[in-house]
C-alpha positions in Angstrom: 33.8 -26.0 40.2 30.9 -24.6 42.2 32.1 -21.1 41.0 32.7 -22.1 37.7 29.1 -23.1 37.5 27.3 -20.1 39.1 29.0 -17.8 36.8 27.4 -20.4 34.2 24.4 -19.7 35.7 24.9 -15.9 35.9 25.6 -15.6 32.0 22.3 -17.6 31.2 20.1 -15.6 33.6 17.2 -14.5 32.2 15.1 -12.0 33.3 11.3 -12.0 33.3 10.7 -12.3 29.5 7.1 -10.9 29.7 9.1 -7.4 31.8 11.3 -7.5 28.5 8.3 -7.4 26.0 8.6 -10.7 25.6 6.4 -13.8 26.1 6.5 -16.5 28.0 6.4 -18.9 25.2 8.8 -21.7 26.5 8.2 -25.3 24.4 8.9 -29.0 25.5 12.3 -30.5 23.9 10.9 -34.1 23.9 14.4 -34.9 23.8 15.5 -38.4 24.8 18.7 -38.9 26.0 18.1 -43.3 25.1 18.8 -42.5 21.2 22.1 -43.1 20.4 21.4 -42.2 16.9 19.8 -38.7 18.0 23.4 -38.3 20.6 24.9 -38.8 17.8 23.8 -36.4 15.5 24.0 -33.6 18.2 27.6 -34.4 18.3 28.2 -33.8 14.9 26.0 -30.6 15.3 27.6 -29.1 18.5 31.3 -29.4 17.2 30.2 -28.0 14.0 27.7 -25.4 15.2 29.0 -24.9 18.8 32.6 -25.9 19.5 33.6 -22.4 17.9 33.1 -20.3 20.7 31.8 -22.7 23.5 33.2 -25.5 25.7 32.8 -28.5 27.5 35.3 -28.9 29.5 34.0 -31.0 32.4 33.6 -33.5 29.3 35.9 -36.1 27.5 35.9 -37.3 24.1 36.4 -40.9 24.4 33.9 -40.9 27.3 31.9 -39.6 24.7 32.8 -41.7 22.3 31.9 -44.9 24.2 28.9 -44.1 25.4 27.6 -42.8 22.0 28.8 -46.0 20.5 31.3 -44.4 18.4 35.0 -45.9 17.7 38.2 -44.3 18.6 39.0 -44.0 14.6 35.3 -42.1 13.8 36.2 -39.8 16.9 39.2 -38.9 15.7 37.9 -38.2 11.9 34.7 -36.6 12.7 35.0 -35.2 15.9 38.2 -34.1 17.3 38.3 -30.8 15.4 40.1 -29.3 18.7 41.5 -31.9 20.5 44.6 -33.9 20.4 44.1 -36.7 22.1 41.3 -39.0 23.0 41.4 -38.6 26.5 41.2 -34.8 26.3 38.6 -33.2 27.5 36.3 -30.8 25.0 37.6 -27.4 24.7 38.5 -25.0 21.3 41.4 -22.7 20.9 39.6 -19.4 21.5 41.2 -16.9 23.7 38.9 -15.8 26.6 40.0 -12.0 26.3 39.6 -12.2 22.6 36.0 -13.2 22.9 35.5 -10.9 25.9 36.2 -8.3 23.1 34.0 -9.6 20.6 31.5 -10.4 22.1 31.0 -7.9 25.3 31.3 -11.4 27.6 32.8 -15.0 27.6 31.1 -17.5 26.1 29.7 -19.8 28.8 30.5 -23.8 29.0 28.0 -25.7 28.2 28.8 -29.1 29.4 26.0 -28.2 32.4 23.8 -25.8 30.5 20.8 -28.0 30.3 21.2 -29.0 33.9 20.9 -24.8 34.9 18.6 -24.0 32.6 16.8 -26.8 31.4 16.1 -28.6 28.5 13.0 -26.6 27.4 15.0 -23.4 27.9 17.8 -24.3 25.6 15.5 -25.6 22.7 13.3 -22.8 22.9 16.1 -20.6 22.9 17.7 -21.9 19.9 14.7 -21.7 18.0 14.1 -17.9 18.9 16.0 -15.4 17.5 14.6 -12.8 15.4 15.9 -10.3 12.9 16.9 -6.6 15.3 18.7 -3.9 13.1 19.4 -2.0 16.7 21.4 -4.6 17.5 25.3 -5.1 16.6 24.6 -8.5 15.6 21.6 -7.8 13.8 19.5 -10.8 15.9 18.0 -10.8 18.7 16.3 -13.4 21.4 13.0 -13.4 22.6 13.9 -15.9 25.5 17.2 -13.6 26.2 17.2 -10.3 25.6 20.0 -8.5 24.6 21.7 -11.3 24.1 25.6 -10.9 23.0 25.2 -14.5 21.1 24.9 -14.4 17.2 22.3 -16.6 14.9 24.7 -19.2 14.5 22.0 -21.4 13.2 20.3 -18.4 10.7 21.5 -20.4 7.7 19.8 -23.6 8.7 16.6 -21.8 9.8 16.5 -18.9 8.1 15.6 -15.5 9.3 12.2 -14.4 11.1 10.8 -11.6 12.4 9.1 -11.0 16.0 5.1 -10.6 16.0 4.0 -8.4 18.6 0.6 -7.5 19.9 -0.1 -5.1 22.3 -2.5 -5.2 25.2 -3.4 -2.5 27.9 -2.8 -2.7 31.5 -4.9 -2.1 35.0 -3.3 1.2 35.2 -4.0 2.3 31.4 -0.1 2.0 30.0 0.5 0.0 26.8 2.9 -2.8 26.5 3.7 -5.4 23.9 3.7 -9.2 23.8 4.9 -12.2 21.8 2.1 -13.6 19.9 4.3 -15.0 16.8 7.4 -15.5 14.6 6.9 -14.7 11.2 9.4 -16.0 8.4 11.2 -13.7 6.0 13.7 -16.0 4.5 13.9 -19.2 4.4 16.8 -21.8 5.5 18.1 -24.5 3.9 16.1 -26.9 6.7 12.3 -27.2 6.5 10.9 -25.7 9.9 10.3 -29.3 11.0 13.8 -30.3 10.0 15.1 -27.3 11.9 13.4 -28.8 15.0 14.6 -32.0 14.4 18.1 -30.2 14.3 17.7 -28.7 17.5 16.2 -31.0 19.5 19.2 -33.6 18.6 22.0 -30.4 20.0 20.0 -30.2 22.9 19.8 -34.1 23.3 23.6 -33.9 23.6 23.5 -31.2 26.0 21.2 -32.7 28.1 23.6 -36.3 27.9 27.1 -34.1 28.8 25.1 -32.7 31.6 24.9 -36.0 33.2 26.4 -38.5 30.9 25.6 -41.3 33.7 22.3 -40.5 33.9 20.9 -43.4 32.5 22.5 -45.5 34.3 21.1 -43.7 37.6 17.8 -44.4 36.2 18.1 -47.9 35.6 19.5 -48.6 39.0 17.2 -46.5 40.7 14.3 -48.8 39.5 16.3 -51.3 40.9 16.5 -49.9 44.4 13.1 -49.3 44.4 12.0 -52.8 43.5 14.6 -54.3 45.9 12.4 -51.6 48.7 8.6 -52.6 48.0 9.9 -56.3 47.8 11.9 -55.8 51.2 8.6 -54.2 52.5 6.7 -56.7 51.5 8.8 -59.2 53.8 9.1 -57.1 56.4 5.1 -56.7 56.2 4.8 -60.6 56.1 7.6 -61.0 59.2 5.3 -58.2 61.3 2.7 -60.5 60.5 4.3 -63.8 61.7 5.6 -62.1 64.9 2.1 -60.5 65.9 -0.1 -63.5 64.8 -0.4 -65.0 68.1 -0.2 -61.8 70.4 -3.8 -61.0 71.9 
């Protein structure tokens, strides 16, 4: 597992985005794990949108299922598109070498994707392509350049086009940076629906990274009310002991 998930890491390495021309222009998800509407939602989007080429294979479906508040029936019917039975976990039927070919490398799993890179990353990621006639797939990605992935998204949020400015170095040499996107046809979302969009895939992400995490996070409140009370009556106790020593 451990070397599954640094080759995960590998594939999603970025390097510096403002040494590629780009800029640094990562933006807060706001995601919220809680919304069992919004998980639910980014289930339908990432088995429509993502389950193509990607995985989640550390993941199962009627795990998923129950903590999204989703019946064995609805599973079945909406989202077992790859899967044969509920207790499988979430993988498609693409051939690793065949996508090696396609696509110059393997699509990574996701199920820890928001884990290694981060929430931000992801959404900001999704939300960056731009229109590149150099490359093969005629997109590129301002947060990944170079990037083997295609727009999979380009009908939802249309195409844009990368805004550079250029500014001048200490040493006199010119360079460009990202200072906007600029639309040049649209989707069939509004921009604010296309966020909306995204930031539900990414809340589903972000739960399949660490499906128990909320759990952790309630008990952790507990533990550390059970600690300042404990301290408390160990505080009290000290007192009692030391009250009459001089």
């Amino acid at each position: 597992m451990r070397t599954e998930l640094l080759a995960l890491v590998a594939a999603l390495a970025v390097t510096s985005v403002h040494a590629a021309g780009g800029g640094g222009h990562v933006q807060p998800a706001n995601n919220d794990v809680s919304n069992q509407a919004s998980l639910q939602r980014g289930a339908r989007n990432f088995v429509n949108y993502c389950l193509g080429c990607h995985t989640a294979k550390y993941v199962r479906y009627n795990r998923t299922a129950a903590d999204l508040g989703i019946s064995e029936q609805q599973l079945i019917d909406n989202l077992m598109f790859t899967g044969e039975r509920p207790f499988d976990t979430i993988r498609n039927g693409m051939n690793p070498d065949d996508a090696k070919r396609w696509f110059g490398v393997a699509p990574p799993d996701l199920s820890l994707v928001a884990r290694s890179r981060g929430t931000d990353y992801v959404y900001t990621f999704l939300r960056s392509f731009y229109v590149d006639a150099s490359r093969s797939t005629g997109v590129n990605n301002l947060m990944l350049p170079g990037t083997a992935m295609p727009h999979v998204l380009w009908e939802l949020q249309g195409e844009q086009e990368v805004v550079w400015e250029g500014k001048m170095d200490a040493q006199g040499n010119a360079s460009k940076h990202f200072k906007e996107f600029k639309s040049v046809k649209p989707g069939k979302l509004t921009p604010e629906e296309f966020d909306g969009f995204v930031r539900d895939t990414v809340n589903f992400l972000d739960y399949i990274a660490e499906p128990v995490q909320l759990k952790r996070q309630s008990l952790g409140y507990r533990v550390i009310a059970f600690l300042l009370f404990f301290t408390l009556l160990a505080y009290l106790l000290k007192k009692e002991y030391w009250k009459d020593v001089k």
